[in-house]
ZAMARGU-4260 file (C-alpha; in steps of 0.2 Angstrom, whole numbers, plus 5000, padded with zeros to 4 digits):
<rodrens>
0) 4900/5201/5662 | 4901/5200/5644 | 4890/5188/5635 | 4902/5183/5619 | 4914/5179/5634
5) 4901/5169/5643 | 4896/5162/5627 | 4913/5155/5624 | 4916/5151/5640 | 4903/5140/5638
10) 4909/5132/5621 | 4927/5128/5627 | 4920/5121/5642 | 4908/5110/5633 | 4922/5101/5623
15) 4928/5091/5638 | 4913/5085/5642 | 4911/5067/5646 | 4897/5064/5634 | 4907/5072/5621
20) 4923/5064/5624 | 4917/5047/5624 | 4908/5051/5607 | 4927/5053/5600 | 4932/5039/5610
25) 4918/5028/5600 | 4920/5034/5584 | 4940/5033/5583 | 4936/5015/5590 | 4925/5013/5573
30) 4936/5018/5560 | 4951/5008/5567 | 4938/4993/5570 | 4933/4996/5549 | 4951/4999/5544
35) 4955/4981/5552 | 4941/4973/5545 | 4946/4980/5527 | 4964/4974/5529 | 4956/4958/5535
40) 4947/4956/5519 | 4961/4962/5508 | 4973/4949/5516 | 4962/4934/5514 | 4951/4938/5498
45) 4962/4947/5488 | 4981/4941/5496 | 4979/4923/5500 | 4967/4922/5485 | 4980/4925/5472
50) 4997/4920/5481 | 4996/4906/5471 | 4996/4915/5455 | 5007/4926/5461 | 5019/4913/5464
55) 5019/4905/5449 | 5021/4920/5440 | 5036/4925/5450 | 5044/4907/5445 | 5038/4911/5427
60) 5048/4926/5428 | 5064/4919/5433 | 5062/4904/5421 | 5058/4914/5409 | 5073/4926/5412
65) 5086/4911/5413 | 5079/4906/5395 | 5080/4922/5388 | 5101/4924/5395 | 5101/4903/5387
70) 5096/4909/5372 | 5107/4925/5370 | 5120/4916/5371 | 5113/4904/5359 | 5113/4920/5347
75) 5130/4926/5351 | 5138/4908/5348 | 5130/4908/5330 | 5134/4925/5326 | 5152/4923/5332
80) 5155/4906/5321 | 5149/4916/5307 | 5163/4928/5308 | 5149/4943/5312 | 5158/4959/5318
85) 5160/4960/5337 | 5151/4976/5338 | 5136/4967/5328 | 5137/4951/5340 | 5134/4963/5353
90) 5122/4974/5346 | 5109/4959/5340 | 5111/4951/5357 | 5108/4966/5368 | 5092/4971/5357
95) 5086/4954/5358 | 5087/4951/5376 | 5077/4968/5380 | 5064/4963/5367 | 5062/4946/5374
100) 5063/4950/5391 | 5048/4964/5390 | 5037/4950/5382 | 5039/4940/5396 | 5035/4953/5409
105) 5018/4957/5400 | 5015/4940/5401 | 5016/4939/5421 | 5008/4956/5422 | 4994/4949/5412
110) 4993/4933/5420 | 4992/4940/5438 | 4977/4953/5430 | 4987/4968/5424 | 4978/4977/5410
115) 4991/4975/5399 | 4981/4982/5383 | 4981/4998/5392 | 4999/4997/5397 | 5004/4995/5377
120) 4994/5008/5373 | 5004/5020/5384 | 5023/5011/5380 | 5015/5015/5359 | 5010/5033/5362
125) 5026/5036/5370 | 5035/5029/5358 | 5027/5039/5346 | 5032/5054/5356 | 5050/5049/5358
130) 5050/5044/5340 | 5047/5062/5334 | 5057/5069/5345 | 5073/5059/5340 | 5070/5058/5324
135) 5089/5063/5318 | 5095/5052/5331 | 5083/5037/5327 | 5089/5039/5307 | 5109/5038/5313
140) 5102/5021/5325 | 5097/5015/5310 | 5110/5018/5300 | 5122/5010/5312 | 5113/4994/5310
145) 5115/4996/5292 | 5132/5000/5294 | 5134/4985/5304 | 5122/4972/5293 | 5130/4978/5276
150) 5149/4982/5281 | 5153/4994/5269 | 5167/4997/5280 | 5174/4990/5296 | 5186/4995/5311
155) 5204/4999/5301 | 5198/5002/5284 | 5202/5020/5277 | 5187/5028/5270 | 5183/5045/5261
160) 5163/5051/5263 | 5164/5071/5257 | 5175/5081/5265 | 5179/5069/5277 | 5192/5053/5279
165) 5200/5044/5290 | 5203/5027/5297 | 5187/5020/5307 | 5192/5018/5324 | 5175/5012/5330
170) 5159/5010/5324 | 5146/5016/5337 | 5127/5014/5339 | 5124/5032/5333 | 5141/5041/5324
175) 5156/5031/5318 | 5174/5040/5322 | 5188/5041/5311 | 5205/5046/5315 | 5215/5057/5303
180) 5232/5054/5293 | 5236/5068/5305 | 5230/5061/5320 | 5212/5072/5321 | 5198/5064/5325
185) 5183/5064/5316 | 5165/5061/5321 | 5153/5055/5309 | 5135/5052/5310 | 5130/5037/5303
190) 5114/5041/5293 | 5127/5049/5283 | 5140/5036/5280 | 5124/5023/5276 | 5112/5034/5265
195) 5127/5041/5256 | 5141/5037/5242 | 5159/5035/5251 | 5175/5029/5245 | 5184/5012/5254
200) 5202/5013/5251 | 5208/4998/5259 | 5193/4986/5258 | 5202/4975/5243 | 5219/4969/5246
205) 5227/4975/5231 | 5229/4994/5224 | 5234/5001/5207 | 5249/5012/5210 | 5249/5026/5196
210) 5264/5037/5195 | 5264/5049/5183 | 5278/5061/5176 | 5279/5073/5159 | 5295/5073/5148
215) 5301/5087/5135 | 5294/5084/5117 | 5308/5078/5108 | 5313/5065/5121 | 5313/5047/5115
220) 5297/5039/5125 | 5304/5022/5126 | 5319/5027/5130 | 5309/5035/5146 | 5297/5021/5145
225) 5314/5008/5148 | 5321/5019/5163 | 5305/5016/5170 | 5299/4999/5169 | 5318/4996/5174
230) 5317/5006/5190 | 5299/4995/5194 | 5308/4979/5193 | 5318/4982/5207 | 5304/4984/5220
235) 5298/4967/5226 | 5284/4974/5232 | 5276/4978/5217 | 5264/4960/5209 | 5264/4952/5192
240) 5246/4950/5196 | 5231/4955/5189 | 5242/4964/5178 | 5263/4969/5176 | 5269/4987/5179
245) 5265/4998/5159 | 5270/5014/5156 | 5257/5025/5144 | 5258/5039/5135 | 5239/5048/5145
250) 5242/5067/5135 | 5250/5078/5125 | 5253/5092/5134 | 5257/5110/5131 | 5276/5107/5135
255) 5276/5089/5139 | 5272/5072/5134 | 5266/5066/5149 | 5268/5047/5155 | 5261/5036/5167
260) 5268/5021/5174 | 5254/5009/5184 | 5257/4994/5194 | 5249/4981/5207 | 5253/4981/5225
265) 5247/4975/5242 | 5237/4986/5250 | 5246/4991/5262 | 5260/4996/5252 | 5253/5009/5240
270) 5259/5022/5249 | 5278/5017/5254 | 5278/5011/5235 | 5270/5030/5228 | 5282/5038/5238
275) 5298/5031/5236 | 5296/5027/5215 | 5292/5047/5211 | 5306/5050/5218 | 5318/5038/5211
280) 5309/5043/5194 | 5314/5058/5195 | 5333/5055/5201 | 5336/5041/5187 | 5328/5055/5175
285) 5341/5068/5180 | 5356/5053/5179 | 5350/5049/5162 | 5347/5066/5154 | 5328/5064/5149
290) 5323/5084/5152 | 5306/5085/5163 | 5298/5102/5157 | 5292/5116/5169 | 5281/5129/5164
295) 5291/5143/5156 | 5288/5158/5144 | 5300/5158/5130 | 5302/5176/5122 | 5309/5177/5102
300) 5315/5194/5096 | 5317/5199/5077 | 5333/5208/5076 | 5327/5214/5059 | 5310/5224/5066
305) 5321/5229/5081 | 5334/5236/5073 | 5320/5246/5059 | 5313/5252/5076 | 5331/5260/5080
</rodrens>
């Protein structure tokens, strides 16, 4: 016989030996004896030493908790009896709650013997981090408070920034969206609209209406003037406050003298008033014979050089 196989033979049959199996037996007896008197230890030194503390700290976070909710809306209740925009009232009481509510979970952690030193130290460099990466985005966040501290604008107002305008149709954390005259809707991002110059149309209640028109040199101005004025008196619309409708003479043109009638309105009824009074300038101008030049090119011959030339 081989001896490798003899040899093994031997080895395999050694491992069910009863000296060697009650050597396993023993030990695995050991470890689970070491393992229960770990958790042994684990329950009563470390478990029941700080269930107490554990305790209170669990009814330190639900107190704490229902303060925090008492107290937002606290907030809210201000904010809203001072007329703050909705958005803002929920923006400030959202913000508020998180910030108030992280404080008072450090404060447990640390209570029960969290490092919390180390845990701020992680939340800051990853702030830091996030901070860089979103930079764009953290600049349109801010704008959007901003937006919402200063109101430059608010939800319905008509507003011109650039090449874009539009009515606000809401006024979000990040972008503000406007909606076109024809119906297109335009996103905007906020660090824009609060870093940059933008024009309100509709944030005060009255407007100027100015409609101008050019007449034919030779035409009596306050004759034109008259047909004017007269044609302003019959719109209700238009105030006597802060000023009456005028008509000016604004330039002398190259074929016209060129007139401007301005007037007060509501808001609201500039355009209906712009609309309807150039044309009724101009019909009343046709009815009463007061010429309103277009650009033209006269040509004068002189019979005398063109008959030489013959």
């Amino acid at each position: 016989m081989d001896t490798t196989t003899v040899d093994s033979t031997q080895n395999s049959s050694s491992l069910f030996e009863p000296t060697t199996v009650t050597e396993t037996v023993t030990q695995t007896v050991e470890s689970m004896s070491q393992f229960w008197q770990k958790a042994q230890v684990f329950f009563t030194d470390v478990l029941l030493a700080n269930v107490p503390r554990i305790i209170i700290a669990l009814v330190l976070l639900w107190v704490g908790f229902k303060l925090v909710n008492y107290l937002t809306k606290m907030i809210r209740k201000i904010m809203h009896a001072r007329d703050m925009e909705k958005s803002l009232q929920d923006f400030l009481g959202s913000l508020i709650g998180i910030i108030l509510k992280v404080l008072i979970i450090m404060s447990v952690m640390q209570m029960i013997g969290v490092a919390v030193t180390s845990f701020i130290a992680i939340l800051g460099a990853a702030g830091l981090a996030i901070g860089m990466a979103l930079q764009g985005t953290l600049q349109n966040f801010a704008g959007g408070v901003i937006i919402l501290l200063l109101k430059p604008f608010k939800v319905g107002d008509y507003i011109e920034q650039g090449s874009n305008s539009g009515s606000v149709m809401s006024i979000q954390i990040f972008n503000t969206v406007l909606n076109t005259p024809d119906n297109k809707i335009v996103i905007v991002p906020n660090s824009q609209l609060a870093t940059n110059s933008l024009i309100n149309y509709t944030k005060s209640e009255t407007r100027r209406v100015d409609v101008s028109i050019g007449i034919s040199y030779g035409e009596s101005i306050d004759k034109a003037r008259k047909v004017m004025l007269n044609l302003a008196s019959t719109y209700p619309v238009i105030l006597q406050e802060p000023a009456p409708p005028v008509v000016h003479v604004t330039s002398l043109g190259e074929s016209s003298v060129n007139l401007q009638m301005r007037m007060w309105v509501k808001t609201e009824d500039y355009w209906p008033l712009y609309f309807s009074l150039n044309q009724a300038v101009y019909d009343e101008f046709n009815k009463q014979g007061i010429e309103i030049p277009f650009n033209q090119l006269s040509v004068h011959f002189d019979e005398g050089v063109f008959a030489a030339k013959k």
